[in-house]
N, C-alpha and C positions, 0 to 999 in steps of 0.2 A: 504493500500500500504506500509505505515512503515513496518507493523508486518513483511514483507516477505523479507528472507535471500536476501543478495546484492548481489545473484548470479542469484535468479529468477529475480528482479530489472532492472537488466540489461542486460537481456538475452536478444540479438538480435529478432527485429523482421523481418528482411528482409536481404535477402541475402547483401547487401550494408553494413547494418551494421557490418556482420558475419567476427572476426579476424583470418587473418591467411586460409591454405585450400584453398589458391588461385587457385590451380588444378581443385577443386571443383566450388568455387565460382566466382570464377573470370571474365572477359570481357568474355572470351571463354573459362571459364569452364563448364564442363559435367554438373552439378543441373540448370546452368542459361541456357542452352540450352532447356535440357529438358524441365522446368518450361514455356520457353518459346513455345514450341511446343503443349503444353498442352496434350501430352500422358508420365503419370506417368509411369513407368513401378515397378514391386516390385523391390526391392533392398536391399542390406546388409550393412551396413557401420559398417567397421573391422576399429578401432583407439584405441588407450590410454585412459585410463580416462580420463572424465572429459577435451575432445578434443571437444566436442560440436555435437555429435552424435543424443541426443535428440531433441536440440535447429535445425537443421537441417531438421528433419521429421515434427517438427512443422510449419518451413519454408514453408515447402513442401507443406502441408494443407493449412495454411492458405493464400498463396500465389496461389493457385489452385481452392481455394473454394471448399473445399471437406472437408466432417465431419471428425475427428480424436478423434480415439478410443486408447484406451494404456491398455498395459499390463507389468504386471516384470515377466520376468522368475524366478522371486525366490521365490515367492509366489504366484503361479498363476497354476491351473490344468485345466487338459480337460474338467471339468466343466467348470472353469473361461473362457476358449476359444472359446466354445460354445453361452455360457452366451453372450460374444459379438458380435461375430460372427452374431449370430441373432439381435442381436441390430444393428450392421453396418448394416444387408439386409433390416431392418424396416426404416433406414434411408433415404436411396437409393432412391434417388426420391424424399425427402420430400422438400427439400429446392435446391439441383441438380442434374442435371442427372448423373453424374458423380461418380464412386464409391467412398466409401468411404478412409479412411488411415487405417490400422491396426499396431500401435507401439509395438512390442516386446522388452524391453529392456532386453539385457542379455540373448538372442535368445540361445546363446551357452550350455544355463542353463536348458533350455528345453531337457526333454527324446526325442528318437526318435519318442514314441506314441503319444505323447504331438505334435511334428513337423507334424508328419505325419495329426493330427486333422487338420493343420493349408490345408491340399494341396486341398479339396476342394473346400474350401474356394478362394482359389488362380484362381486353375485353370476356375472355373467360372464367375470369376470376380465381385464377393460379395465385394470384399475388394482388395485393395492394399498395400502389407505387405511390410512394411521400419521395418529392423531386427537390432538390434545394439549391436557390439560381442566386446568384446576384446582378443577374440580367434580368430586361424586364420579358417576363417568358411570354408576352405577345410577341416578341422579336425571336427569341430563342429557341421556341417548344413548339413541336412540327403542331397544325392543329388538330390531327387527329389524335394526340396523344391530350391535349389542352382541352380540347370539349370533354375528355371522359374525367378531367380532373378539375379539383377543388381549386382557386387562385386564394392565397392567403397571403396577405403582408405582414412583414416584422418591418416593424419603425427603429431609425437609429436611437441607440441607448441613451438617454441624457446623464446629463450630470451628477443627478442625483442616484440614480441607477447604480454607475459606475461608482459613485462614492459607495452606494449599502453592499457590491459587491466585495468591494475590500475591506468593509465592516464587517462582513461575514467571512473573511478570510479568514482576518485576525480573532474573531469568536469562536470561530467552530474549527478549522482547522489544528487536526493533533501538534503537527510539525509545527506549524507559525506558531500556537501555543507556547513552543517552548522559550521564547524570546518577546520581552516585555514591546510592545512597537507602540510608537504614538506616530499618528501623521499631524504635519504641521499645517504644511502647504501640499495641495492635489493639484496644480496647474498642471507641473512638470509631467506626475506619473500621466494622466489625462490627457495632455497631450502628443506625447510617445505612442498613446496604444491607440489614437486616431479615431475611439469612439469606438474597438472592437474589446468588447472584455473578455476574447479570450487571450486575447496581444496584453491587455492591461493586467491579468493575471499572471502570466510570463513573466513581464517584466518586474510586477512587485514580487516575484519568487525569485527571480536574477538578485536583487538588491536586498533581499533578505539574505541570501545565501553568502551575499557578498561580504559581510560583517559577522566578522570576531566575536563582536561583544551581543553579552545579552541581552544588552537594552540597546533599540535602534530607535531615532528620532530623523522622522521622513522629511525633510524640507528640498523645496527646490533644486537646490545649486548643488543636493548631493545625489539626487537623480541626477541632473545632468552630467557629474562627475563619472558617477560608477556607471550610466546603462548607456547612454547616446552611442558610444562606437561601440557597444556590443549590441546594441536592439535590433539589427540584421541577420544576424542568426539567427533570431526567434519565427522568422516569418517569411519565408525566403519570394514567395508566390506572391504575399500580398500587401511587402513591406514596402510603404510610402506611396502606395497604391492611388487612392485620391487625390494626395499632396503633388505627386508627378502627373496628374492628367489636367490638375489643377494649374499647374507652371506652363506647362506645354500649351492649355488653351489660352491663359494669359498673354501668353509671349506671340500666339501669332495675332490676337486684338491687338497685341502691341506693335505689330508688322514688324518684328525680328523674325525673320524665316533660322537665322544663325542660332537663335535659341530653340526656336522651336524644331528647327532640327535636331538639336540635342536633345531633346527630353522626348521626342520620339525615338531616337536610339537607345535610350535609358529604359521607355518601354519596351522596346524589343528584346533590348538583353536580357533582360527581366523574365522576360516569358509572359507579355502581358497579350492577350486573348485580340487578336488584330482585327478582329468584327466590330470591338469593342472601341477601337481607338476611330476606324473608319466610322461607325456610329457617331461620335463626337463629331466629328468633322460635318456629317449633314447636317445637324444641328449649328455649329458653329456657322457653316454657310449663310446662312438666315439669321441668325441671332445676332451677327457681328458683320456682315460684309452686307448682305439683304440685296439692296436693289441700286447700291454702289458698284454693284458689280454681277448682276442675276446667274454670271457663267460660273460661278463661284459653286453653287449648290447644282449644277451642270454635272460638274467635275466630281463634286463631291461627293453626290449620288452613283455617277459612275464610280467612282473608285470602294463606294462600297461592295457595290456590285461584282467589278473583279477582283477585289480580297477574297471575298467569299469562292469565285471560279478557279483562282489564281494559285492561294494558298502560299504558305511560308517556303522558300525565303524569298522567293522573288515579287510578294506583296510586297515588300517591306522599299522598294523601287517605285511602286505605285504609289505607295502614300506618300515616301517622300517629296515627290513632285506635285502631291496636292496640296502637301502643308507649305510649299516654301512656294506654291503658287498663292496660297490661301494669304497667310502672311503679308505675302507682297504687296497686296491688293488692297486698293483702299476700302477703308472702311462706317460702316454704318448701323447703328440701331434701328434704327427708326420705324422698321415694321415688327422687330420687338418691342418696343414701346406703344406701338400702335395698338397691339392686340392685348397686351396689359392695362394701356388706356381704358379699352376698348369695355374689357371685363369689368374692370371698378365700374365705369359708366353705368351696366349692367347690374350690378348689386347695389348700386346707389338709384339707381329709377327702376328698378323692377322689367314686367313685363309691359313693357309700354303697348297700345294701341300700333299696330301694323295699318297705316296710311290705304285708305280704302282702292286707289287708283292703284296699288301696286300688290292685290290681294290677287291671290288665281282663283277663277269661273270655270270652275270645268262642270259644273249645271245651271238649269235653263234657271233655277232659284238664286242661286250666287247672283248670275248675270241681272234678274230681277232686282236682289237687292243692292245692285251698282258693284260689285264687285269687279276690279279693274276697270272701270269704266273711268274715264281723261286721262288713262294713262297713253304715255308719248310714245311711241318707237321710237329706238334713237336712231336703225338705223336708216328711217325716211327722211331724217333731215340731213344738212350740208355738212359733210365733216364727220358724221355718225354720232351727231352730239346736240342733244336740244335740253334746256335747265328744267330742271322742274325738282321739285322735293322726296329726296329718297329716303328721310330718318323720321320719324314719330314726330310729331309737331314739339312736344316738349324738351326735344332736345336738338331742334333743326338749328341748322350752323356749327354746331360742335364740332370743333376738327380734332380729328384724332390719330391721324397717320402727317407728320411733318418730315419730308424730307430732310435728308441728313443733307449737312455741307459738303458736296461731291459733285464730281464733274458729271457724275450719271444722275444723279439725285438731283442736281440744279437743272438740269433739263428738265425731269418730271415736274419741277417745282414751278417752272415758267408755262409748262405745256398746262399745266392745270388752272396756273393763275389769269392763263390765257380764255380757257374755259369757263371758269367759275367767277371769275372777276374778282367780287372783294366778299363772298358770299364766305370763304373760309379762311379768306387773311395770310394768302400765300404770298 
C-alpha cells in the first residue's frame, strides 16, 4: 500500500467520497440516480485532466457489481479490443448477470476502425462502454458509437476543491500522517498541477518526500524551490498541456509566426494529439484573423482536414505552414465580438417580436395575416440592395459587428457605410 503514488491512495471509492462534480455526484445527480436504478447505460465522460474520469467508471463497477475491464487508447489496437472484449463475454455470468464495464481511457485516441470494433460489442450488450475524452466527443467519437452512449461532463476543479483535496491528504492518509505538514501558501502547489488533482497530488507527494524533517511548512518559494524542474517527470503526456496551446495561440494573435512556430514544435515533441492542435487553429481563424483575412479559416479548415488524411510526421509540414501563415496575417476580432455582442443583446431583451415583413407564409392563413407581406427583394433592386428594417423595432440601429482596423475590414466598412448611410454609424 506504501509503494502506491498518493493519488491511487486516495482515490475515492464511492461516490460520497468523490470531490467536486456535484452535477454528477450529488443528492440528485445523474451517476447516483443511475447507480441507483441499476440500469448502466454506456456513457462518455468529456473533462480536464486528471478531473477524476477514471476514479468515476471504477465507481461505477464497483458500486454495480459488475467486472471492469480497461483499456488506453494510446497503446491499445483492434487486437487489444478484441482481446477483451472476449474476456468481458467469458465473464458475463460468472460471478453476475449483469454485463460487464469496458474502460477506454482516451476514447478520442482511438481510429474510427478501432471505435467502430468497439459497436458490436455495445450494441449486444457484451459490455458497457464508460469512454473518457478530453476532447469534445462531438468531434472525437464516430456517431454511431455516440448515439448509443450517455455525454456526461466533468467541470474543471476549483480552488476550493483542490484545496479539500490536500486537506484530505494530510487527514486521512497513513504515510503523510507520519509528518506534522501545515500549508501556508497554495498558489504555488495550485499552480504547478494546472487544475489536475491528480498532477497536484504528485507533486505534494514529490515535496513531502522531499524533506528530512518531521515537520514541513508548505509556503510558496519552497515549492518553487524543490518541484518546478522536477514536475516533468510527473506527467510526461500532459505536462504544460494548456499553458503551451495557451502560448502558441497567443503568439500567432501576436503575428510572431517565430514563436508560434516554436511552441508548435514543443507540441509535437511532446506527443501532443495533432487533431487537436489543427482544431485550435479553425477556431483561431475566426476568433483572431475573421474577415481580415476570410483565407485564413480556408486554410485552416483544410489543414485540419489533411492532418487527419495525412497523419504524423509529415502533418506536422502542414501545420507549420498554416501557423506561420496564420500568424503573419493580419488580424481581427471583430466577428468574435460581434456574436458575443450579439448574445448579451439577447439575454438582455429577451425574445423580441420577429418584424412581421420578414416572417415566412408558407399558408394561405400566415399570408392572410400579413405575414411577409412589404417585404423587399433585394435582389430586384440596383446593386442587390434596397434599406429597409431587419432587427425587432426595439432594438433597430444597434450595431453589432464593427469592423476591425484592416485593409480587408476597411473595405467592408466603406462598402456598408456606403449602403446603410449613417443608419449604423460606420
Amino acid at each position: 500500500m506504501n509503494n502506491q503514488p498518493l493519488a491511487e491512495r486516495l482515490r475515492p471509492k464511492t461516490l460520497d467520497d468523490y470531490i467536486s462534480q456535484e452535477h454528477l455526484v450529488g443528492q440528485n445527480g445523474v451517476l447516483r440516480q443511475i447507480l441507483s436504478s441499476g440500469m448502466i447505460p454506456s456513457m462518455i465522460f468529456w473533462g480536464p485532466p486528471g478531473t477524476g474520469k477514471t476514479t468515476l467508471a471504477q465507481i461505477i463497477s464497483e458500486q454495480s457489481k459488475r467486472p471492469f475491464f480497461s483499456l488506453s487508447a494510446i497503446n491499445s489496437g483492434v487486437k487489444d479490443i478484441r482481446e477483451v472484449i472476449d474476456k468481458a463475454k467469458q465473464s458475463s455470468g460468472l460471478f453476475t448477470a449483469k454485463n460487464p464495464i469496458l474502460f477506454i481511457d482516451e476514447i478520442h485516441r482511438f481510429s474510427k476502425s478501432q471505435q467502430d470494433s468497439l459497436l458490436g460489442a455495445v450494441e449486444k450488450g457484451w459490455v458497457t462502454l464508460i469512454g473518457a475524452t478530453t476532447e469534445n466527443p462531438s468531434f472525437e467519437v464516430i456517431p454511431a458509437l455516440l448515439s448509443r452512449s450517455q455525454v456526461y461532463t466533468l467541470n474543471p476543479f476549483t480552488k476550493e476543491d483542490l484545496v479539500a483535496m490536500l486537506s484530505r491528504a494530510i487527514e486521512k492518509d497513513e504515510v503523510i500522517q507520519k509528518k506534522k505538514i501545515e500549508i501556508k501558501e497554495y498558489d504555488a502547489l495550485l499552480r504547478l498541477s494546472g487544475g489536475d488533482g491528480r498532477k497536484l497530488l504528485n507533486i505534494f507527494e514529490l515535496l513531502v518526500n522531499s524533506s528530512t524533517d518531521d515537520k514541513l511548512i508548505i509556503i510558496n518559494d519552497l515549492v518553487k524551490s524543490k518541484i518546478q524542474t522536477k514536475a516533468v517527470r510527473y506527467d510526461k503526456t500532459g505536462e504544460q498541456h494548456y499553458d503551451i496551446i495557451s502560448a502558441f495561440i497567443k503568439s500567432i494573435r501576436g503575428s510572431d509566426p517565430n514563436a508560434a512556430v516554436y511552441w508548435l514544435a514543443r507540441m509535437i515533441e511532446g506527443g501532443e494529439d495533432l487533431k487537436f492542435i489543427a482544431r485550435r487553429l479553425v477556431i483561431l481563424a475566426s476568433e483572431d484573423i475573421g474577415n481580415a483575412n476570410p483565407n485564413a479559416l480556408l486554410l485552416a479548415n483544410n489543414t485540419f482536414q489533411a492532418v487527419t488524411v495525412v497523419g504524423f510526421p509529415e502533418s506536422r509540414i502542414i501545420l507549420s505552414q498554416c501557423v506561420t501563415y496564420m500568424a503573419s496575417s493580419p488580424k481581427s476580432n471583430a466577428a468574435y465580438q460581434a456574436i458575443n455582442d450579439a448574445q448579451q443583446l439577447v439575454k438582455q431583451t429577451g425574445d423580441l417580436e420577429i418584424p412581421i415583413h420578414l416572417r415566412n407564409a408558407p399558408t394561405k392563413l400566415m399570408k392572410d395575416l400579413n405575414y411577409g407581406k412589404d417585404y423587399l427583394y433585394s435582389h430586384s433592386y440596383p446593386n442587390n440592395f434596397v434599406v429597409q428594417e431587419y432587427l425587432p423595432d426595439e432594438v433597430k440601429g444597434k450595431k453589432l459587428y464593427d469592423p476591425g482596423n484592416n485593409q480587408g475590414e476597411n473595405k467592408l466598412r466603406e462598402h456598408l457605410k456606403n449602403m446603410w448611410g449613417n443608419k449604423y454609424k460606420y
